[in-house]
C-alpha positions in Angstrom: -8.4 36.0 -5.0 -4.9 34.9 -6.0 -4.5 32.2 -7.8 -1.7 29.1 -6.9 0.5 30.1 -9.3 0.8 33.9 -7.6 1.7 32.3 -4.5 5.6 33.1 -3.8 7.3 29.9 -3.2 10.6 28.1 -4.2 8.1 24.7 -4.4 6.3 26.3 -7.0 9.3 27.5 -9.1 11.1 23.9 -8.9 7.6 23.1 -10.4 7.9 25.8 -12.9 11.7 24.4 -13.8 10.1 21.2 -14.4 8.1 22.4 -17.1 10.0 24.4 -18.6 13.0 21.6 -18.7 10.7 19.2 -20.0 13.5 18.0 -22.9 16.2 17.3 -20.1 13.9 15.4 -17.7 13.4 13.3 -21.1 17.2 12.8 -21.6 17.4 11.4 -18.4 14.5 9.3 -18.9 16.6 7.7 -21.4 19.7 7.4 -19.7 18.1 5.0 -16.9 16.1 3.2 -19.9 19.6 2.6 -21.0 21.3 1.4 -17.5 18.1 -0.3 -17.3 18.5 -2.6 -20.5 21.8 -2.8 -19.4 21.3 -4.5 -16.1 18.8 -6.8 -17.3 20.2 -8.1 -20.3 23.8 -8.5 -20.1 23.8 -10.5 -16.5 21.1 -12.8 -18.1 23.6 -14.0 -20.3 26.4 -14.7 -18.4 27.7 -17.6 -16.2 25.9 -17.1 -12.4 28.2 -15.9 -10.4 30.4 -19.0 -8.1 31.3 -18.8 -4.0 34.1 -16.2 -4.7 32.3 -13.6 -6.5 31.8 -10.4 -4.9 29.3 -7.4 -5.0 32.3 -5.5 -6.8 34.0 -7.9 -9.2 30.6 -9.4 -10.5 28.3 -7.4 -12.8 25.5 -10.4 -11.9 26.2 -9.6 -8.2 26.1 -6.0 -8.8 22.7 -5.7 -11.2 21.0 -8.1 -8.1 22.0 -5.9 -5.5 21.2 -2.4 -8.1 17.5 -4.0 -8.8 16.5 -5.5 -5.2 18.9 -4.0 -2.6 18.8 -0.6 -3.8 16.1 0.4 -7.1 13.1 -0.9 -6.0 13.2 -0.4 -1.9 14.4 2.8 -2.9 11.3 3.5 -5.6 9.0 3.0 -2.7 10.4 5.4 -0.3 10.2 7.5 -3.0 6.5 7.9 -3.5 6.0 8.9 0.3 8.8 11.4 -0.1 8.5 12.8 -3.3 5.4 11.6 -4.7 5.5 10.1 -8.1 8.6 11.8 -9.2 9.8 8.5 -10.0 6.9 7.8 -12.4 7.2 10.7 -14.1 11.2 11.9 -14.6 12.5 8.2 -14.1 10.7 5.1 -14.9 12.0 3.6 -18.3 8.3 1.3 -18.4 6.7 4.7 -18.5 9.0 6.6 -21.2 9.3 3.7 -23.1 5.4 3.1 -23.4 4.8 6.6 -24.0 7.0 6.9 -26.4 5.5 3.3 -28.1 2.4 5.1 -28.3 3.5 8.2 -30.3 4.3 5.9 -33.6 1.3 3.5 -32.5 -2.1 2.9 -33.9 -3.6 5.3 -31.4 -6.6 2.4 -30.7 -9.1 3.5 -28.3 -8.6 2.1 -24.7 -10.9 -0.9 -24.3 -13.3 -1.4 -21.3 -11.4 -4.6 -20.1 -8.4 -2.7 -19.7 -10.5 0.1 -17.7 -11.6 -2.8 -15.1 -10.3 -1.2 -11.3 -9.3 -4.8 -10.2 -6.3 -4.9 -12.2 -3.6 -2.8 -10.3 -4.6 -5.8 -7.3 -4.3 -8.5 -9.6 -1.1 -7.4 -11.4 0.2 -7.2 -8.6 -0.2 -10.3 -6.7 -0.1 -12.1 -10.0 3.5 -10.5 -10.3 4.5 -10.8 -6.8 3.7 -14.6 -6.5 5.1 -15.5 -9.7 8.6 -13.7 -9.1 9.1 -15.7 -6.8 7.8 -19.0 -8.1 11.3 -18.1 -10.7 13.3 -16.8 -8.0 13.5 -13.4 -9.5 15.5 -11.6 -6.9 18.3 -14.2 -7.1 18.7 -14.7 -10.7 18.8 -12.6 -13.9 17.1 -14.9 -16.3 14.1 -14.2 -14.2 14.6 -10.6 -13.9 15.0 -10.4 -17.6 11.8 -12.3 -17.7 9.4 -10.3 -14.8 10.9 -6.9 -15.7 11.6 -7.7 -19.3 8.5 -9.1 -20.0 6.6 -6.3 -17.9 8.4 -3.4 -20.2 7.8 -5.5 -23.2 4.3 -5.6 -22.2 4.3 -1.6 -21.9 5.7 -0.8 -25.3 3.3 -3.4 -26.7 0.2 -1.9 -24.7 1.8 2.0 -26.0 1.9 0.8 -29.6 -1.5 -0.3 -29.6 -3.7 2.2 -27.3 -3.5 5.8 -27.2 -1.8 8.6 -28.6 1.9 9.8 -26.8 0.1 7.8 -23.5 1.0 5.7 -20.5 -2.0 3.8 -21.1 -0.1 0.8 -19.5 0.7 2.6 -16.5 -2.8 4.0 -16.1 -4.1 0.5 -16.2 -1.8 -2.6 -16.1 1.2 -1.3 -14.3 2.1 -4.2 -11.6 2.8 -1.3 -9.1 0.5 1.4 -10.2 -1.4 0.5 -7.6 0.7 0.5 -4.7 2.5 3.6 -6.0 -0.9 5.1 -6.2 -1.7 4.2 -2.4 2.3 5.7 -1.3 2.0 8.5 -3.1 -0.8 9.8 -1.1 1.5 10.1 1.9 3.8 12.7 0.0 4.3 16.0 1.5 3.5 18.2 -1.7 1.5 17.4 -4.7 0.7 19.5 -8.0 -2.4 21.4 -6.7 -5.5 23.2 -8.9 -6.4 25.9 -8.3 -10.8 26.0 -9.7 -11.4 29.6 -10.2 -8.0 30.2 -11.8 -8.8 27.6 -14.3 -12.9 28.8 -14.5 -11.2 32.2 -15.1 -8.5 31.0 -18.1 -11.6 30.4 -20.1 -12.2 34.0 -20.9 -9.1 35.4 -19.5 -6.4 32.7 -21.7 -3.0 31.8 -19.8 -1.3 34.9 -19.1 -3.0 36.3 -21.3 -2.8 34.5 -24.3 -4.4 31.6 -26.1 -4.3 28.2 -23.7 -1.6 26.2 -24.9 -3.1 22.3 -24.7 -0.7 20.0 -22.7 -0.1 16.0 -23.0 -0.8 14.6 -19.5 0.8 10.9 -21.0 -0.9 9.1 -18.0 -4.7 10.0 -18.6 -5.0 12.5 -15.2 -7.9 14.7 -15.7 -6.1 18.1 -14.7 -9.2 20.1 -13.7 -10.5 17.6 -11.4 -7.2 16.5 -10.2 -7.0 16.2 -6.2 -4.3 14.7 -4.4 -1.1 13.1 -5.9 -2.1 9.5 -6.2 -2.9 9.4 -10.3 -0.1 12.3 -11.0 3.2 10.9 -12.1 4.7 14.4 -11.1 6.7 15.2 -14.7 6.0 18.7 -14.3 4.4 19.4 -17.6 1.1 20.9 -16.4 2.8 23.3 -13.9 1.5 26.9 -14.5 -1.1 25.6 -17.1 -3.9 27.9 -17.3 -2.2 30.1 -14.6 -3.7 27.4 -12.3 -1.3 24.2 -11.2 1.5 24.4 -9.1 3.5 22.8 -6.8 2.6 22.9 -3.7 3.1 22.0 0.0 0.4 20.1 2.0 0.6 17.8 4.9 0.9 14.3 4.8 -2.0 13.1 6.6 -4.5 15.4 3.8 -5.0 13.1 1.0 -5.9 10.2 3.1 -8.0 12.1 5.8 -9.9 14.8 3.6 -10.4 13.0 0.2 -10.0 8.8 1.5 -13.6 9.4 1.6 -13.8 9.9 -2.0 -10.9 8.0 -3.4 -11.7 4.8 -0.8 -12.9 1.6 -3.3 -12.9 -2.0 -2.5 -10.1 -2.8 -4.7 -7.7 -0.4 -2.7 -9.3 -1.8 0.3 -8.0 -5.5 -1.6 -4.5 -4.3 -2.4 -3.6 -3.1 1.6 -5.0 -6.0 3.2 -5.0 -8.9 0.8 -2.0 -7.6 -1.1 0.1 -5.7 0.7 -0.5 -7.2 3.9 -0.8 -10.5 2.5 0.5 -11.5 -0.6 3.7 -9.6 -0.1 3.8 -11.4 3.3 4.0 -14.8 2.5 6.2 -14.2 -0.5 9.1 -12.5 1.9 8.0 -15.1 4.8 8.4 -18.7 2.8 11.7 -18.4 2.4 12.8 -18.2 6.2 9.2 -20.3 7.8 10.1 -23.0 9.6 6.2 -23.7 9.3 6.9 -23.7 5.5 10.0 -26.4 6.2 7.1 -28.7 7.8 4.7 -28.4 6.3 6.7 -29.7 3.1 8.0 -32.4 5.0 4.8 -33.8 6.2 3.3 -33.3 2.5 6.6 -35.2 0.6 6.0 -37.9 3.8 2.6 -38.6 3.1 3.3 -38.2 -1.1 5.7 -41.1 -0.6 4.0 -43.6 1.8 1.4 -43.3 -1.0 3.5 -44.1 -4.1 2.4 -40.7 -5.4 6.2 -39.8 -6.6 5.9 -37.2 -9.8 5.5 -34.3 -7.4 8.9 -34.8 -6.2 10.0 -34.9 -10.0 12.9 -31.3 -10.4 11.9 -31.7 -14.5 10.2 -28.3 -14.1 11.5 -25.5 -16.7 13.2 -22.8 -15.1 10.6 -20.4 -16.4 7.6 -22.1 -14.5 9.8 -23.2 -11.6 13.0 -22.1 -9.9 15.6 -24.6 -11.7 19.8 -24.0 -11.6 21.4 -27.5 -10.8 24.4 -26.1 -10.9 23.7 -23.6 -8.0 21.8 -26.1 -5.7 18.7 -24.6 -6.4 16.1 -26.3 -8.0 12.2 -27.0 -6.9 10.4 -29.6 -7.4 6.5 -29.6 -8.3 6.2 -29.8 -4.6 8.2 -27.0 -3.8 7.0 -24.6 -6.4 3.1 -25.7 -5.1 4.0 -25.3 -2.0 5.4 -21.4 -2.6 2.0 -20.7 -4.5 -0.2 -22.2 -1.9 1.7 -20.5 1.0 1.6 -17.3 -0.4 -1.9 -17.4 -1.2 -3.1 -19.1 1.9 -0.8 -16.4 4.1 -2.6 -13.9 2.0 -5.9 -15.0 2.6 -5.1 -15.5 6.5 -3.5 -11.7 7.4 -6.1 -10.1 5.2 -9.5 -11.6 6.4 -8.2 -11.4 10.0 -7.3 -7.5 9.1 -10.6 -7.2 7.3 -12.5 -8.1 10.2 -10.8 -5.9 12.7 -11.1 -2.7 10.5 -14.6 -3.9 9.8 -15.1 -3.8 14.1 -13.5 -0.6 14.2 -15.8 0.8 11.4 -18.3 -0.4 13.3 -18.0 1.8 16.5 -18.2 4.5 14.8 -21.9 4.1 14.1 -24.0 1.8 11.5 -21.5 -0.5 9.4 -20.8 1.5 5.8 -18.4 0.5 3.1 -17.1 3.7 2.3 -16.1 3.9 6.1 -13.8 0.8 6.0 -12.0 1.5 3.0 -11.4 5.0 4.3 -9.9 3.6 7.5 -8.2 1.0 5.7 -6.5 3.8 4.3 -5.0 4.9 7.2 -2.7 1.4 7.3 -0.9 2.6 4.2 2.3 3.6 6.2 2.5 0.2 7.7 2.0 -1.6 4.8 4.3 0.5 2.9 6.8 0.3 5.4 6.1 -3.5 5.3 7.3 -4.4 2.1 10.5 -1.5 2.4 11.5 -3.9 5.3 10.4 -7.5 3.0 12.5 -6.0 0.1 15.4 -4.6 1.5 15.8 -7.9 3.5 17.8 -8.8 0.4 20.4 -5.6 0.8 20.8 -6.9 3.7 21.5 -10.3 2.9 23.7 -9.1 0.1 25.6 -7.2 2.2 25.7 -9.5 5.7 27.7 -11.6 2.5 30.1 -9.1 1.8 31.0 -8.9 5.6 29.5 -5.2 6.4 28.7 -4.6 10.0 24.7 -4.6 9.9 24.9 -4.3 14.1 22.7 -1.3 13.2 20.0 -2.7 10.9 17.8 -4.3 13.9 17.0 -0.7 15.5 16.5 0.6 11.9 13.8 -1.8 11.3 12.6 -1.4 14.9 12.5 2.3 14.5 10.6 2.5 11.2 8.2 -0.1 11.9 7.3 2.2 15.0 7.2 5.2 13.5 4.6 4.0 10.6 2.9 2.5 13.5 2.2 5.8 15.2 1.9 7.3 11.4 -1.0 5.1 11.0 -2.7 4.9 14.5 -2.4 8.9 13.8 -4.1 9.1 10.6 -6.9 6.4 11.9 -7.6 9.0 14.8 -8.4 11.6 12.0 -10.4 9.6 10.0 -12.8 8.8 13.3 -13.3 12.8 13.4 -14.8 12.4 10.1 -17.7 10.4 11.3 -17.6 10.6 15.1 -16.3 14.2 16.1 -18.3 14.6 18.8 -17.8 10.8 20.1 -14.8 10.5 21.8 -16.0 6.9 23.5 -16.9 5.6 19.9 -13.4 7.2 18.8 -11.3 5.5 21.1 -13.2 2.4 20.6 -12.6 2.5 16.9 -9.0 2.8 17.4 -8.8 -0.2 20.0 -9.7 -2.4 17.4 -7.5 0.0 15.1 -4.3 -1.0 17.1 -5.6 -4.6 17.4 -5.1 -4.8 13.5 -1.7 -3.1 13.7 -0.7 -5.6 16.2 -1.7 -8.6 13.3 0.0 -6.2 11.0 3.5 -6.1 12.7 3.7 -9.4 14.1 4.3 -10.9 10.0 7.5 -8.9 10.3 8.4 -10.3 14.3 8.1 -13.6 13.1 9.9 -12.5 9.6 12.9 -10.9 11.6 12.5 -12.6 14.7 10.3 -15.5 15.4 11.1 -17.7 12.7 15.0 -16.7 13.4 15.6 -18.1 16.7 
């Protein structure tokens, strides 16, 4: 039997020039690490930008809309197209902890930094208090989320490890959704078993097996899907039995969700990505938000109770620029925490219990089933935050007077089609426990489509409802 790598295929040789271009790929690496230092440190020290500064004449302007109207929305279409390419040729986090780690003291990695909760927490952690700062409208607060986060890296790569992304294995704010995305990619770096049970005896063509650094921690022989794989193109062709490779987008989640499903991914679609993210793109545009502060401040001050209204916060805990209009007070930066987290807690215990119904028409209630299913809402949720983040290129651009007549159909359009992405992927995972039960099926996927209806209806209200 041929093995992958004998498999003719221009996939396979852009693999191949990955590997063997490994020195560029790190050139470029730096070259963003240097835009990237750029952007965050040079707006954070000068003046914010006044009513007649434009997306063009100001770099503040510019660096907002490069991080939050183009990088990051950008970055997560990324990992369903491409995978973690990103990760692996681009991220300056990722080179910049990696290459911590090769002057480091190589500690081993502890077992609290091993705990599988963390890509959740670092997540909604970051998520709730970016915008307790106000991160996507200023650059102090970029310079202190993104700063500290990269800080954090190099800190993590100087200490644990040897040339590793130890931080990006483990601590990563994002690793965990880029994990989740990155299982929708159309091609991922496959192994091929017997090629690499034959290298033992037989070498790599036919010499000595040449060890490779996998910097973040993937155990190549075992290595299924494109979830842990930061795509950098080092192990292609390594023991005549990686390459590049086409698959189709529904495999990973239908085939191995069994496998890879865990409570904490089950956590970071429905609590976190379904959630979390929610409320912190929603409290800026709820008119339930608007109220709700109202009646709090009304019943604060008909009982003398005054120091929440105090603006004495520093802009590091709470959104503060007098000069801008914008500052919070206690109030208002409770209030974003505690509508985040309640918003949260709302969507994702409601989506909970719908998956949980649909897991249960498939036959007695199992864990593993729901957070297999679950994973089949990966496109919506994805799709969910690419719609929540790039709400700000739009804002920054509806400034700049750009006809947007457009961008309602757009989000429309992709909204339905990771509606039918998902509703499509749920109907596979059903075959993988009712095949033969087409009434349990279909009554699996009522209750499927009831929770993409709670699902979409954050981003009606978001575009829409709260709008009118």
């Amino acid at each position: 039997m041929n093995s992958v790598l004998e498999r003719p295929g221009r996939l396979r040789q852009a693999g191949q020039w990955m590997q063997r271009h490994g020195s560029a790929i790190r050139g470029i690496q730096w070259v963003v690490v240097a835009v990237y230092a750029f952007l965050i440190l040079v707006p954070a020290v000068m003046p914010l930008p006044d009513g007649t500064a434009h997306l063009w004449t100001n770099l503040t302007l510019a660096a907002q809309f490069v991080f939050w109207g183009i990088w990051w929305p950008f970055v997560l279409l990324s990992m369903v197209m491409l995978g973690r390419v990103w990760c692996g040729v681009l991220c300056p986090e990722g080179a910049l902890s990696e290459y911590a780690s090769r002057f480091g003291r190589g500690w081993a990695i502890p077992r609290w930094m091993r705990w599988g909760g963390w890509p959740f927490v670092a997540f909604g952690l970051t998520t709730i208090y970016g915008q307790m700062v106000s991160v996507y409208q200023y650059p102090k607060a970029v310079l202190l989320v993104l700063g500290g986060s990269t800080v954090g890296a190099m800190i993590v790569g100087v200490l644990y490890g040897r040339e590793k992304r130890v931080w990006c294995k483990y601590l990563c704010p994002v690793n965990g959704v880029f994990s989740l995305l990155a299982r929708l990619a159309p091609f991922h770096y496959k192994v091929d078993e017997d090629a690499w049970r034959r290298s033992y005896k037989e070498g790599e063509h036919g010499h000595r097996v040449i060890p490779i650094n996998c910097a973040p921690l993937v155990p190549l022989r075992n290595m299924k899907g494109a979830s842990d794989c930061h795509m950098c193109g080092r192990c292609s062709g390594h023991r005549d039995a990686i390459a590049l490779t086409w698959r189709s987008p529904s495999d990973e989640v239908v085939n191995l969700g069994d496998k890879q499903a865990n409570a904490w991914d089950t956590a970071l679609i429905l609590y976190g990505l379904l959630g979390i993210a929610i409320g912190a793109f929603h409290w800026t545009v709820s008119t339930w938000f608007v109220d709700l502060k109202q009646v709090f401040a009304t019943w604060l001050i008909d009982h003398d109770i005054l120091w929440p209204l105090d603006t004495n916060a520093p802009w590091y805990l709470f959104t503060h620029y007098p000069e801008q209009n914008d500052v919070f007070s206690w109030l208002d930066g409770g209030m974003v925490i505690g509508y985040i987290v309640v918003t949260g807690l709302v969507y994702g215990t409601v989506l909970l219990a719908l998956v949980a119904l649909a897991t249960r028409m498939l036959g007695r209630f199992d864990w593993t089933r729901l957070n297999h299913l679950t994973q089949a809402l990966i496109p919506v949720a994805g799709c969910g935050v690419f719609l929540g983040l790039s709400a700000t290129t739009v804002g920054l651009l509806r400034a700049e007077h750009v006809p947007l007549w457009w961008v309602t159909d757009l989000r429309l359009g992709l909204l339905g089609v990771a509606n039918l992405w998902s509703a499509w992927l749920a109907w596979r995972v059903t075959s993988r426990y009712a095949a033969s039960r087409i009434v349990s099926r279909v009554g699996a996927m009522v209750w499927f489509v009831a929770t993409l209806a709670v699902a979409d209806s954050a981003w009606y209200l978001m575009f829409w409802g709260f709008t009118r």
